[in-house]
ROGU-75647 format. One record per residue (C-alpha): z, y, x; residue in three letters; residue number from 1. Coordinates in nm, 2 decimals. Each point is the difference from the previous one (the first is absolute). Last residue first. Layout:
// residues N
@zz:Z&yy:Y&xx:X&guro:ALA&kemar:NUM
...
END
This chain:
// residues 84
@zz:6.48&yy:12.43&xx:11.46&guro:UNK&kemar:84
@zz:0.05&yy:0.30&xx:0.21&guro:UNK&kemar:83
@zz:0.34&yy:0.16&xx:0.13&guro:UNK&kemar:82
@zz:0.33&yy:0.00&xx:-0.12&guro:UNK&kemar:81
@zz:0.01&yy:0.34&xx:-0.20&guro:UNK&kemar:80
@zz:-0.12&yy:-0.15&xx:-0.29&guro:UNK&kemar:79
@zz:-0.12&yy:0.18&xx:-0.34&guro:UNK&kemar:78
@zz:0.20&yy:0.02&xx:-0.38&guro:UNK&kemar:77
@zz:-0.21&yy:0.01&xx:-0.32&guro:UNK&kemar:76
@zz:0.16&yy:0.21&xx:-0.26&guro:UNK&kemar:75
@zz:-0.12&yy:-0.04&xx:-0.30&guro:UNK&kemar:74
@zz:0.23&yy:-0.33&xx:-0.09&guro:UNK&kemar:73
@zz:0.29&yy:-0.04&xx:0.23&guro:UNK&kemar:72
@zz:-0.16&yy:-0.11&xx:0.38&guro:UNK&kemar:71
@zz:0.09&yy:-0.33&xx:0.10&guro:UNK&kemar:70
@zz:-0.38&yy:-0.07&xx:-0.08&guro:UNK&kemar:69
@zz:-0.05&yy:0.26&xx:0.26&guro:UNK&kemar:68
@zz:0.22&yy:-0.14&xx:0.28&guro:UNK&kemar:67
@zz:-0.09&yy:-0.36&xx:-0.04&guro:UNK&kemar:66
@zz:-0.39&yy:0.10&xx:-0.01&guro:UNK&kemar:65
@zz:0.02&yy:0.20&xx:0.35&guro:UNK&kemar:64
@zz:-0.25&yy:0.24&xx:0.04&guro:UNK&kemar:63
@zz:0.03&yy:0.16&xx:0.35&guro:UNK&kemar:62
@zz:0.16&yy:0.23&xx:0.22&guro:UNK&kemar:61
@zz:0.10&yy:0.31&xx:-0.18&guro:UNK&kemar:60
@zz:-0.35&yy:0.14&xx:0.04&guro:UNK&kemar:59
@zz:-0.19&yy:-0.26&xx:-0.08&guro:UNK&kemar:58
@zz:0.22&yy:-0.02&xx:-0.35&guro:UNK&kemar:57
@zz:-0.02&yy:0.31&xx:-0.08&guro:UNK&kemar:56
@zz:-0.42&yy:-0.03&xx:0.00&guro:UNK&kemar:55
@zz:0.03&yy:-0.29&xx:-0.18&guro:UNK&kemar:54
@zz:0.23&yy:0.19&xx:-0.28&guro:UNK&kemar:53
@zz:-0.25&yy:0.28&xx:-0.05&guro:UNK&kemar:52
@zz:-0.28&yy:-0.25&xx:-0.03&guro:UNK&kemar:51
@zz:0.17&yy:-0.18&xx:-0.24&guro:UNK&kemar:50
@zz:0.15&yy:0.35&xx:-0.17&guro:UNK&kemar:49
@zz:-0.41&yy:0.10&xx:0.00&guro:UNK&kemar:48
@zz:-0.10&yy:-0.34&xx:-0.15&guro:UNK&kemar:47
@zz:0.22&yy:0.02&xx:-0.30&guro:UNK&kemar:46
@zz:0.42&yy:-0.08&xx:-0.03&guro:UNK&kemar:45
@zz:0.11&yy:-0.16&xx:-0.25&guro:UNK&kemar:44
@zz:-0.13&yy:-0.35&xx:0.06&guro:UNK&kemar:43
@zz:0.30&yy:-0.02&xx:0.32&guro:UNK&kemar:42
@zz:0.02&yy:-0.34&xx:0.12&guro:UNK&kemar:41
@zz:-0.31&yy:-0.08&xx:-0.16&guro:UNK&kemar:40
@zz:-0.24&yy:0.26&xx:0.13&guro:UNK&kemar:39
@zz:0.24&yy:0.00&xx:0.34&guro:UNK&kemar:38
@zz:-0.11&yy:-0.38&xx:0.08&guro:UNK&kemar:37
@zz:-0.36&yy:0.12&xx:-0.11&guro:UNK&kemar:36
@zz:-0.05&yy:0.30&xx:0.22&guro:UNK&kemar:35
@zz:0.15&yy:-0.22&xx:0.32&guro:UNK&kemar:34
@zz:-0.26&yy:-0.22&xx:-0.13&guro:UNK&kemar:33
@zz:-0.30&yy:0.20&xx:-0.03&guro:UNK&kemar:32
@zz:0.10&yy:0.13&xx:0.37&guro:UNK&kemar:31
@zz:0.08&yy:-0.34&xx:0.15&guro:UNK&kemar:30
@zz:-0.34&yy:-0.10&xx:-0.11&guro:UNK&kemar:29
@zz:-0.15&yy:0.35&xx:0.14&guro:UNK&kemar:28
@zz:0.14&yy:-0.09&xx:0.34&guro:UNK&kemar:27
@zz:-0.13&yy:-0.33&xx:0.06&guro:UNK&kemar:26
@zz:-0.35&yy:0.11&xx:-0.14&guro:UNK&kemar:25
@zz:0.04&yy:0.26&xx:0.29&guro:UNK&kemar:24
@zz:-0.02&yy:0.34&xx:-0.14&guro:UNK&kemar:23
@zz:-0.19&yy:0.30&xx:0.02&guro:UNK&kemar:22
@zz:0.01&yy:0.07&xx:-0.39&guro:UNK&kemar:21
@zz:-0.36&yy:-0.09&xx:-0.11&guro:UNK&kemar:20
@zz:0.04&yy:-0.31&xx:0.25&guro:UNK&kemar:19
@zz:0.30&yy:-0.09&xx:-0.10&guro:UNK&kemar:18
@zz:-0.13&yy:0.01&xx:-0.36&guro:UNK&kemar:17
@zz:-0.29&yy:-0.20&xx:0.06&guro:UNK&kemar:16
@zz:0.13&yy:-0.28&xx:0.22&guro:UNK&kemar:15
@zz:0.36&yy:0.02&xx:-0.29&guro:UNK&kemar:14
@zz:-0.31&yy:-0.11&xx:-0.28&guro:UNK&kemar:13
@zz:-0.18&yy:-0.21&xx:0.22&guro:UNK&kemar:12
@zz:0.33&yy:-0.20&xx:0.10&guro:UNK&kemar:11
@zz:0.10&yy:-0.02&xx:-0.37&guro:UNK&kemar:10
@zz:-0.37&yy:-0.12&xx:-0.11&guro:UNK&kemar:9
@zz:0.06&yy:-0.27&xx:0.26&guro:UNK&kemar:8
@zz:0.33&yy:-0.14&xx:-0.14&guro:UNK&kemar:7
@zz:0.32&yy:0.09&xx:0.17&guro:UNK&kemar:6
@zz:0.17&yy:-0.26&xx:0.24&guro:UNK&kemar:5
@zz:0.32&yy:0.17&xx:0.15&guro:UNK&kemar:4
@zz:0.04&yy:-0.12&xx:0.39&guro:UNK&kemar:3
@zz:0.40&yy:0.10&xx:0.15&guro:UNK&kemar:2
@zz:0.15&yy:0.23&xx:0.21&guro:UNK&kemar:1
END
């Protein structure tokens, strides 16, 4: 695990979202980027499809970003090896 310097507007912005949502500032940051990462990897699918695919991927261990960007186009691919 590493430190990630953000600015100070950034860390207000994921305090009041986390908040809002019952999350840890830690754990809405990994949130907005796990969304992000997926946004590019896959920019055809829409929020629900994210969502949709986030929830897969908790359940089949984990999202794993070799694994899904492996994936053929459109159809984004989930680890069974665990978390990462």
């Amino acid at each position: 695990m590493g430190i990630v310097k953000i600015s100070d507007l950034m860390h207000e912005n994921l305090r009041v979202a986390g908040s809002a949502l019952s999350r840890s500032i830690n754990a809405q940051a990994e949130h907005w980027m796990r969304v992000g990462m997926l946004t590019e990897l896959y920019p055809e699918l829409n929020h629900r499809e994210i969502s949709q695919l986030l929830i897969r991927a908790e359940l089949a261990g984990g999202l794993d970003i070799s694994v899904a960007a492996a994936a053929p186009a459109g159809k984004p691919r989930t680890s069974s090896a665990g978390k990462h």
